[in-house]
N, C-alpha and C positions, 0 to 999 in steps of 0.2 A: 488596467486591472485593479492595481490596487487604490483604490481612490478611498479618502479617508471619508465615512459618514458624519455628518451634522450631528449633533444633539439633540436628542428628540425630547418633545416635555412628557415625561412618560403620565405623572396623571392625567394630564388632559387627554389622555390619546384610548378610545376602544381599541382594544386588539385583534384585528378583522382576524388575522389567522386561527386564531384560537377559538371565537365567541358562536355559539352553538349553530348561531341563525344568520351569518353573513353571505352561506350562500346555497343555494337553491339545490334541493335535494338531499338524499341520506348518504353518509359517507360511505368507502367502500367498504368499510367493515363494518354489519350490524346497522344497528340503529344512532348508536351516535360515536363509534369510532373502533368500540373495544369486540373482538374474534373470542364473545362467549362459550362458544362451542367448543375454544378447544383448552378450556379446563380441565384438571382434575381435581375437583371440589373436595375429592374423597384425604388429599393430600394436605397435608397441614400447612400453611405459609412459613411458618419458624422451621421447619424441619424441612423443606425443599420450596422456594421460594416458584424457582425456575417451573419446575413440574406444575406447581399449581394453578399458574398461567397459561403455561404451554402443555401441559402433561396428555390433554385427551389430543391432540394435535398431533404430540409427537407417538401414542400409540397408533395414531390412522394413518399417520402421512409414511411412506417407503422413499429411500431417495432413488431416482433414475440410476438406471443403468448406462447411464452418458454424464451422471452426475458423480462429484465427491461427497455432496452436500445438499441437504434439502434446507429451506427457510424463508425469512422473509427476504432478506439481501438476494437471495437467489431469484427468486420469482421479478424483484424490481430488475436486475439486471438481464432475466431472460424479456420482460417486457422494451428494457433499452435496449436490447441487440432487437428485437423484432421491427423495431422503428428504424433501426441504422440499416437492416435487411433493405427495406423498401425505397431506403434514400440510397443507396449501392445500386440495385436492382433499375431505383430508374435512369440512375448515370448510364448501367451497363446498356440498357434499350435504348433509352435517347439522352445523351448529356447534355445536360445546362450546365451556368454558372462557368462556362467560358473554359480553359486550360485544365482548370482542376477537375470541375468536372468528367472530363474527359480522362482525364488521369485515373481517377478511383475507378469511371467505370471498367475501362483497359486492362487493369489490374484485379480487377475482381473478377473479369472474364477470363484471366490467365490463370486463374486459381482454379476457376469453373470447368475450366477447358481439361477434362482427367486424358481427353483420347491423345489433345496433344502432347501432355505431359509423358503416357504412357509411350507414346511413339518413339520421343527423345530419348529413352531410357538413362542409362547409363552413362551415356556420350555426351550428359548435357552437363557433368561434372568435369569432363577431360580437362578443358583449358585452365579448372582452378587448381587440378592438382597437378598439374603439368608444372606449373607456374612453384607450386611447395615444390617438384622435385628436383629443380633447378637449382635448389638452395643447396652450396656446397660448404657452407660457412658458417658457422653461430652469427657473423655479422650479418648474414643473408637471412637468417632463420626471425634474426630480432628485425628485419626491415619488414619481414611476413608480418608481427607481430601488429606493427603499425599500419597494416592495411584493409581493405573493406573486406569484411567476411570470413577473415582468419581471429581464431582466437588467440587470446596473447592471455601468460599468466599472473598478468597486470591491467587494472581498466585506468583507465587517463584520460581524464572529460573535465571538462570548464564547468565550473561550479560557483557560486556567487561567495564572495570573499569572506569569510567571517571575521574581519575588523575594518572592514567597508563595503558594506552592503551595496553601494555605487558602482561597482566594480565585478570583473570575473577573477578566477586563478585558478590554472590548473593543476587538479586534484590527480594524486597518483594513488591507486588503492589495489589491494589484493586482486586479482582477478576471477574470475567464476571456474566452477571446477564440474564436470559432470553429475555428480551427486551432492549434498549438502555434507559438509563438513564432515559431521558426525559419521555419518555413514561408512566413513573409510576408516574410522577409528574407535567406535564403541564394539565390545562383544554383544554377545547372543543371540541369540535363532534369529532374532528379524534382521539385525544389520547383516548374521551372515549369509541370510537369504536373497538378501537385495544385491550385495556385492557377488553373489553368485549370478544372478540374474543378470547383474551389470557386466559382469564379463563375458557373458553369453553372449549381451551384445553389443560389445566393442568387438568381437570376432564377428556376428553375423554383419553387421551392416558393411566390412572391409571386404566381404568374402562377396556380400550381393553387388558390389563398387568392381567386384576380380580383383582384388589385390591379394597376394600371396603372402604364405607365412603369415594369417592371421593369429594364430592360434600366438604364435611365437612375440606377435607384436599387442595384442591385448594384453598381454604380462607387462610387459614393457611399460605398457600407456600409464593399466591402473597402479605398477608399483611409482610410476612417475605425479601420477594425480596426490597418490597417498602422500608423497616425498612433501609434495605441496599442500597436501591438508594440514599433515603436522606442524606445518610452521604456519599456517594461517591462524590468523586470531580469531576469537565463537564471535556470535551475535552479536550478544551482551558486551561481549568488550567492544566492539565495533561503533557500539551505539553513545558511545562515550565521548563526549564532545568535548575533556580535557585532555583528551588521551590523542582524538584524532586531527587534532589542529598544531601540524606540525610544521612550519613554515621555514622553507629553504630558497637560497636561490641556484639558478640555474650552475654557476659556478659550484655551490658546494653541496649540489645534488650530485654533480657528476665526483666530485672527490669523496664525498659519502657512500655514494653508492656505486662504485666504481665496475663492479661487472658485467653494469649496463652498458649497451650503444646508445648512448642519449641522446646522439648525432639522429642517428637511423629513428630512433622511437618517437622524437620529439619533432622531426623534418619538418610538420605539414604547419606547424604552430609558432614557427620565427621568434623564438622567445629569445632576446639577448641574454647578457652573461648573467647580467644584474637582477634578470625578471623573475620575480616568486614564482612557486611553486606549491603546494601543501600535500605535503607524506602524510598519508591515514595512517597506516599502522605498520609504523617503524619496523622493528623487529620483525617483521613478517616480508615487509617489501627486501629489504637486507638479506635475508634467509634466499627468498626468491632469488635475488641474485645470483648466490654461490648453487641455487641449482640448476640456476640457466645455464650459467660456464660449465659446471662437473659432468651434465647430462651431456652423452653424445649428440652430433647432430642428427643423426639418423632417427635417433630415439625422437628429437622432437616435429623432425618431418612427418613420422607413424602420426606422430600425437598431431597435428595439425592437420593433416589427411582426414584421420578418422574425426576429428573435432568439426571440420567444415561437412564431412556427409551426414553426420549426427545432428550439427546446428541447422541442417537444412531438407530435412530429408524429407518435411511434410510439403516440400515443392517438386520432391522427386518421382520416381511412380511409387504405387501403392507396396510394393514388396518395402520399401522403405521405411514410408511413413508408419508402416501397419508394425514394420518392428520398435519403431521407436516408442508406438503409443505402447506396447505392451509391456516395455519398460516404465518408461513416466506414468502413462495411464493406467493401467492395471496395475503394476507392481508397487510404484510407488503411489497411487493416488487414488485405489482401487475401483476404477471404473469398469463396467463390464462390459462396456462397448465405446465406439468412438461417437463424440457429437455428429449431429450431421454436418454435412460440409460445407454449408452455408452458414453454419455458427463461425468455424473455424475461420472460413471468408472474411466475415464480417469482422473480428478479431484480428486479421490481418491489415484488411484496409484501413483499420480505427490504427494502428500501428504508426503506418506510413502518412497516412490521407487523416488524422485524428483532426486537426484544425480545419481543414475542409469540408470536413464531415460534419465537426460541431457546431457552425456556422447554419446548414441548412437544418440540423437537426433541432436547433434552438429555435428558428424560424419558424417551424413547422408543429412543434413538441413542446413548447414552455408560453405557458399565458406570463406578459409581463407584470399581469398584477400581481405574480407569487413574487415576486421581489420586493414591493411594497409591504406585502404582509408576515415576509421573513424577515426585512427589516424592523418592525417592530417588536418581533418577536426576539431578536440579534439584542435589542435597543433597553429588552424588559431583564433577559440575562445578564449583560451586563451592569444592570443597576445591581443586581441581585450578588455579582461577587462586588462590586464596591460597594455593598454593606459589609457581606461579609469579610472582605480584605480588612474593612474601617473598623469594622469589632474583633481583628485577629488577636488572640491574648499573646502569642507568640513571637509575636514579629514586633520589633522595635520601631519606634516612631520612624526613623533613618531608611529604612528599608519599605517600610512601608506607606512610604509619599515614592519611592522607586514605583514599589507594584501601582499604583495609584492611576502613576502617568503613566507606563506600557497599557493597562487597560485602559484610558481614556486612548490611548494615541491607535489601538488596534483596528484595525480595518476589517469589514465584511465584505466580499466577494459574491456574487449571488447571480448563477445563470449560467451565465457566460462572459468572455471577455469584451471586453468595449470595442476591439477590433481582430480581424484574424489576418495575420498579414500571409500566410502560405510559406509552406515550404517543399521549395523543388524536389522532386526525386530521383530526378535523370532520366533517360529514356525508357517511358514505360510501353512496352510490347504485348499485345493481345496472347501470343503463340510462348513466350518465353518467362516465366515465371520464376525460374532460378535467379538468370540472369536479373530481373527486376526488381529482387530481394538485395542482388548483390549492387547494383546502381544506386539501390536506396539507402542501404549502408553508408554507401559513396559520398552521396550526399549530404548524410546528418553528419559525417565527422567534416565534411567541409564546412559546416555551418556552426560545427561547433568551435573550427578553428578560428572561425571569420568572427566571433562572438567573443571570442579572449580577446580580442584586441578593441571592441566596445563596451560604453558604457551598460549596466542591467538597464534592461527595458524594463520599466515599471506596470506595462500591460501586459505583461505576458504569462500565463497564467502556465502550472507545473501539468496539468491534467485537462483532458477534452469537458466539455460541455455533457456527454453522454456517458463517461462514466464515474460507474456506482460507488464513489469515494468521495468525501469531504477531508477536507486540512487544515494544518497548519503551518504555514510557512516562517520560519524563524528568521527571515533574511528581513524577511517584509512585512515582520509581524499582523499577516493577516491571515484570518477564516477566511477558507474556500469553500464551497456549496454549489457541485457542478447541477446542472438544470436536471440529470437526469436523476440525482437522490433525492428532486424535492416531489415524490410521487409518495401515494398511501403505502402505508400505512403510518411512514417516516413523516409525514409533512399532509395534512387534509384537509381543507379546509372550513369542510361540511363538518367535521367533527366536534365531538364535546373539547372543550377549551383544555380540559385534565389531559385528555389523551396526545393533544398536541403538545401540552409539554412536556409530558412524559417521555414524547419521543422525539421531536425535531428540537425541541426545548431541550431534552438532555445529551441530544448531537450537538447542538448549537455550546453547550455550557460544556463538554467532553471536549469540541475543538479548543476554546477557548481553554481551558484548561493545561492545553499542551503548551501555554504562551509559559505555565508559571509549573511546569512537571521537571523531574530531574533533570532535565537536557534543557530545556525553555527557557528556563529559569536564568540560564547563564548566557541571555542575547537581554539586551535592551530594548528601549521604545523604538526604537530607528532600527530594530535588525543589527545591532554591533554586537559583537561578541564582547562582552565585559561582566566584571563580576560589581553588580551592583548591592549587594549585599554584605551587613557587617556582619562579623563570624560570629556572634549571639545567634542572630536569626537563619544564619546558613547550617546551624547546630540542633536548630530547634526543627530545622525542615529538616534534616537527615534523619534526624531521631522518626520522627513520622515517617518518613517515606522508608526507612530501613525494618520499621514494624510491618509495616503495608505487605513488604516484598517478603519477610517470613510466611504472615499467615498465607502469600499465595506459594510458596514452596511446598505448603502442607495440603495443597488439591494434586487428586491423583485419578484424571480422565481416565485413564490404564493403569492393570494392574502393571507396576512397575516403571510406570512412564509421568511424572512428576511433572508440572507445571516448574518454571524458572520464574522466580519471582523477579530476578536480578534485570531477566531478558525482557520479561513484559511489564514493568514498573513505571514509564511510564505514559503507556495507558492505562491501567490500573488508578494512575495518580487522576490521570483525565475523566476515567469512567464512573470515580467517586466522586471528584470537585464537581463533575457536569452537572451528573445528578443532584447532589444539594443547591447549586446555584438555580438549576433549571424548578426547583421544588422550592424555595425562596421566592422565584418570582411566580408562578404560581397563587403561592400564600400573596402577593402583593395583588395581583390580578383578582382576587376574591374579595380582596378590599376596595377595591374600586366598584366591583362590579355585583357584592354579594356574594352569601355565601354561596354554594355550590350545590344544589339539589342531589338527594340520592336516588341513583338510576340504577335499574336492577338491584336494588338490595346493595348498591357500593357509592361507598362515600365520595365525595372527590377526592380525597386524598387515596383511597384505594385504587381509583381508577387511575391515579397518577402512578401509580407506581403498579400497578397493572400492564398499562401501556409501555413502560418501560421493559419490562419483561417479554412481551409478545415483540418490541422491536429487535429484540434479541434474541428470537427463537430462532434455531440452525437446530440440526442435525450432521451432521460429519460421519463417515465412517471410518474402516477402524483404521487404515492403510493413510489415508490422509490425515487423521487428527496424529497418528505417530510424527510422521515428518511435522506438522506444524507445530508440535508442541518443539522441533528441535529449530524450527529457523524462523515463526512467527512470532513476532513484538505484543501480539493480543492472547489473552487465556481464552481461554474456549466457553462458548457462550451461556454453559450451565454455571463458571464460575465469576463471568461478568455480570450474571446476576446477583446468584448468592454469595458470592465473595464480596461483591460491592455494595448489596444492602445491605450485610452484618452490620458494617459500621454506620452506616444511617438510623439516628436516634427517630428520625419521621417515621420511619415502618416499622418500627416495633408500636410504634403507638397507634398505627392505622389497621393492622392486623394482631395487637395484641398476642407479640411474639414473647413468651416468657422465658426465665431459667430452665432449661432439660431441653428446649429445644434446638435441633439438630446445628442450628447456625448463630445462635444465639452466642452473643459476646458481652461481658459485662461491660457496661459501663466504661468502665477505667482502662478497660484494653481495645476501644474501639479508637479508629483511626479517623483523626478529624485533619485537613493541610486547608485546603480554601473554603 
C-alpha cells in the first residue's frame, strides 16, 4: 500500500486530470464541471460565501427521510453502496471468487432472511446471556470484558507504535458508552430529552429480551454509564497526541492500574512482563478502574446484558431493531424513517467482508487510468506546498529542511491496495445472523491478537476501496484516496481543469495538510513520533493555529450550540493549507498551459474557488448537526467554507470581497500556516 512515488518533472508533464479536453464528453455537472443551477446569485460572495454557491441548491433539495443529510458526499456514497449492492447480491445468487465469496453472499442472505430471524426470536440471545449470568465475580465480569460481543468499559486493540512505525503496541483506551459523552452531562431541554428517551430505552429493549425489573435496572445502567462519562476525557483532549502516548509496560500497568484483571483482560495477547503497552488517557482509564471494583457485580451483568441486546439488535427481530433506530435514528440523528434493508446489508457486509468486497469492487468500478491522473495531480500539490513551505516567513531554516523531507518522503495511495489478503470470519450461516456477527467479532480480536506479535504490514491499507473517505496516516505518512471518492464531482475528468482543483485538488492538499496540522506535525518522515521542530517555529505555528481555533469558536450552527474550535482545528488546519496549496498549483497549471478562459461569466479563479464550495455542500438537520457539533473533528460545512476562505487573500481578490462584508477579515487578522 504504501509505495513511495517517483518524482515527477512536473513542467514537462500535461495534467490529463484537470485539462478540459482529455476525455470524451461533458462532465457530470453542466458543461464543464460547475452545478450552475444551484446558485444564489442574489447572495453576495463576502457576506455568505457557502450560499452563493450552493444557496439555490440548498432552498430545492429536502433531505430523505432515511437521511441525516443531503449533499454531495451523500449522493457519492449512496452511488458506492449501490455498486457494493450488486456485487453482495451476486455473491448471494451465485458466489464467485472462491471462500470469500461465499462468505459475503451467506451473510447477506442471513441479514436478508427477516422470517428466519423473526422465527428465532428472542431465544437466539439465550446462550450469550446465559453465559453474562454465570458470572458470579468482578474476576468473571472482567473476563466478559475481554470476549467477542460483550462491551467492556475499556477498548484494547493493537495500534501501530508511535516511536516505531515497524512495529504494533497495544493501545488501552476509554471505552464506548451508549450516548456521546456530553449527553450524560450537559443541561437543557435537548440533552434532557435524549437522556429521557435513552432511558425509555434501556427499559424497553430488557423488557422485549423478558428480563425483569427493567425499570429498576435502566437506573442502575444509565447512573453507571454517567459514573463513566465523568471521568472520560471530551474529544478534543482525546485527539491530543502529547497527551495520549503514554507508554507503560505490562509489569507497571498492572501496579498502575491495579483494579484491573490484566491476567483475564489481556489473556488472548501473551504479552510478557516486559512488553509495552500505550494508556491513551490516563486519568480516565484509572478512574475506570475504581469504578469497575466499587460497582456491584450485578450492576455490571444488567449493564452487559442490556449492552449485548442494544449492540445487537438490528440482527434481532424487528421489535428490536425498530426500538433501537428510534433512539439513534430518530432521536438522536433525526431520521424519519429506517434505510431500506438492503442499505443496512450492504453496510454490514463492507464491515465484516470490506477487503473482499473492495477487491471486486475496484475490478469492476475504478478505471486504472484515474490513478495516473491523480497522480499527477498528487505530484502538482505537492510542488505547490514546497513553494510555499520554501517561502515560509515563520519557520526557521532548521525546521523547515524537517518539513521539506516529510513532504518529499510522503506517499500517495490511490484506488486500492496492491493486494487483499482476506480476513476470516468464522462460520458464517445462511439462517443465523446473531450468531455470525458474534463469530465475526471472534475473529478480528484474533487477528488483532496475532498482529501485535508482527511486524506493520506496509500494504495494508486503514479503509476499504469503496468507502467514501480519504486520509492521512501518520504512522506511514501517507494520503489515502479509496477508488470510491475518486467519482464527480470530487475527481472528473471531463472537467474544466479549475474545478478539478478546487476540488480533488483541494482534497488532495486538505490530506496533505494533516501531515503538518496540530497532531501531524509531531510524527516525522518515517511515521516516528518526534518533535522535529525548534521552539522559535513550534511558537510561531501555535500562534497561527491557536488564532484559527478562536475565530472557529465564534460560528454558531445553533442557536446556542457553538462550533469547538479546539475539537475541529485540525481539519480546519487541513481545509485551509489544502486550499491554498491546491490554488498555488492551479496558478502553476495556468502557467504552463495559459491563462484560463472565462466561462459563464467566471474567471478561473472563480470557478476555483466555486468548485470548492459546491464540493462542500451538505445539508444536515437539526438532531444530527447537534450531536456532531459534540463528537465530530470537522465544522459543518457552511463554516468549512466561509470560515476557510475568510483567510484566503485569493478570493477576496476573485470576488472582490471588501470591508462591511459579512466574512471579511482584514488583512492582519487573517490566518496564513502552510
Amino acid at each position: 500500500m504504501r509505495t513511495r512515488l517517483s518524482q515527477l518533472a512536473l513542467a514537462a508533464l500535461s495534467l490529463a486530470a484537470a485539462a478540459p479536453a482529455t476525455a470524451v464528453g461533458l462532465p457530470e455537472y453542466g458543461t464543464f464541471g460547475l452545478d450552475l443551477d444551484a446558485r444564489s446569485t442574489a447572495v453576495k460572495p463576502g457576506n455568505d460565501f457557502w450560499s452563493y454557491a450552493n444557496g439555490g441548491w440548498a432552498q430545492r433539495t429536502q433531505i430523505g427521510p432515511t437521511m441525516d443529510a443531503a449533499g454531495v458526499t451523500v449522493l457519492m456514497h449512496e452511488n458506492a453502496s449501490s455498486n457494493v449492492r450488486r456485487i453482495v447480491e451476486d455473491m448471494a445468487r451465485q458466489p464467485a471468487y472462491g471462500t470469500a465469496g461465499q462468505q459475503i453472499g451467506k451473510l447477506y442472505l442471513s441479514w436478508m432472511n427477516e422470517a428466519a430471524i423473526e422465527a428465532r426470536g428472542p431465544a437466539a440471545l439465550r446462550p450469550y446471556l446465559a453465559r453474562i449470568q454465570s458470572a458470579s465475580s468482578h474476576a468473571a465480569v472482567q473476563a466478559l470484558f475481554a470476549e467477542a460481543g460483550y462491551a467492556s468499559p475499556l477498548a484494547i486493540e493493537p495500534d501501530v507504535h508511535p516511536a516505531d512505525p515497524r512495529r504494533y503496541i497495544l493501545n488501552i483506551a476509554q471505552g464506548e458508552l451508549g450516548l456521546p459523552r456530553d449527553y450524560y452531562l450537559k443541561e437543557g431541554g435537548e440533552y434532557a430529552r435524549v437522556r429521557s428517551a435513552y432511558r425509555a430505552y434501556v427499559r424497553q429493549v430488557q423488557e422485549l429480551a423478558g428480563m425483569d425489573g427493567a425499570e429498576a435496572k435502566a437506573d442502575a445502567i444509565i447512573a453507571l454509564e454517567t459514573a463513566l462519562a465523568k471521568v472520560h476525557w471530551t474529544m478534543a483532549e482525546s485527539r491530543e497526541q502529547s497527551k495520549t502516548s503514554n507508554i507503560e509496560t505490562r509489569a507497571s500497568l498492572e501496579a498502575k492500574y491495579a483494579e484491573f484483571d490484566w491476567t483475564r483482560l489481556l489473556a488472548s495477547y501473551a504479552l510478557p512482563p516486559a512488553a509495552e503497552v500505550l494508556v491513551m488517557q490516563e486519568s480516565a482509564v484509572k478512574e475506570i478502574g475504581r469504578i469497575v471494583a466499587a460497582t456491584p457485580v450485578q450492576d455490571w451483568k444488567d449493564y452487559l446484558a442490556y449492552r449485548f441486546i442494544s449492540d445487537h439488535a438490528e440482527s434481532l427481530p424487528a421489535s428490536f431493531a425498530n426500538a433501537r433506530f428510534e433512539l439513534y435514528g430518530r432521536t438522536l440523528a433525526g431520521l424519519q424513517s429506517r434505510p431500506e434493508r438492503w442499505k443496512r446489508g450492504v453496510q454490514l457486509v463492507n464491515s465484516i467482508f470490506g477487503e473482499e468486497v473492495g477487491r471486486i469492487y475496484v475490478e469492476r468500478h475504478y478505471p486504472q487510468a484515474a490513478s495516473r491522473q491523480m497522480r499527477e495531480l498528487v505530484e502538482d500539490v505537492r510542488a505547490a506546498y514546497r513553494d510555499r513551505i520554501s517561502a515560509s516567513s515563520w519557520m526557521d531554516s532548521a525546521t523547515r529542511q524537517k518539513a521539506l523531507a516529510k513532504l518529499s518522503a510522503l506517499k500517495a495511495l490511490i484506488g486500492g491496495p496492491d493486494s487483499y489478503p482476506g480476513r476470516a470470519a468464522g462460520a458464517i450461516e445462511k439462517d443465523d445472523l446473531l450468531g455470525n456477527l458474534v463469530r465475526a467479532d471472534a475473529a478480528a480480536r484474533k487477528r488483532g491478537a496475532e498482529r501485535l506479535h508482527k511486524p506493520v504490514d506496509p500494504a495494508e491499507w486503514l479503509v476499504t476501496p469503496q468507502t467514501m473517505n480519504a486520509y492521512y496516516d501518520y504512522h506511514s505518512n501517507a494520503i489515502v484516496f479509496p477508488a470510491a471518492m475518486l467519482q464527480a464531482p470530487f475527481f472528473d475528468p471531463r472537467a474544466d481543469a479549475a474545478v478539478n482543483y478546487g476540488t480533488i485538488g483541494a482534497l488532495i492538499g486538505h490530506e496533505m495538510g494533516h501531515g503538518f496540522d496540530d497532531q501531524g506535525r509531531q510524527y516525522g518522515a518515517d511515521g516516528t513520533r518526534e518533535n522535529w521542530w525548534t521552539e522559535a517555529s513550534a511558537q510561531s505555528f501555535q500562534r497561527r493555529a491557536d488564532a484559527l481555533a478562536a475565530q472557529y469558536d465564534h460560528y454558531q450552527p445553533l442557536p446556542g450550540a457553538q462550533v469547538n474550535g479546539k475539537l475541529t482545528l485540525g481539519e480546519n488546519i487541513a481545509d485551509l493549507s489544502g486550499v491554498e496549496a491546491a490554488y498555488a498549483a492551479y496558478q502553476s497549471y495556468q502557467k504552463r498551459h495559459g491563462k484560463a478562459k472565462v466561462l459563464a461569466g467566471l474567471s478561473g479563479e472563480q470557478r476555483f474557488f466555486m468548485a470548492f464550495a459546491q464540493g462542500r455542500r451538505a445539508k444536515v438537520n437539526e438532531a444530527a448537526m447537534r450531536q456532531l457539533l459534540v463528537i465530530d473533528t470537522h465544522a459543518p460545512s457552511l463554516f468549512r467554507v466561509n470560515g476557510t476562505l475568510r483567510n484566503v487573500d485569493a478570493w477576496y481578490r476573485a470576488f472582490n470581497v471588501q470591508r462591511g462584508d459579512a466574512f471579511y477579515l482584514a488583512p492582519a487578522e487573517r490566518v496564513h500556516i502552510w
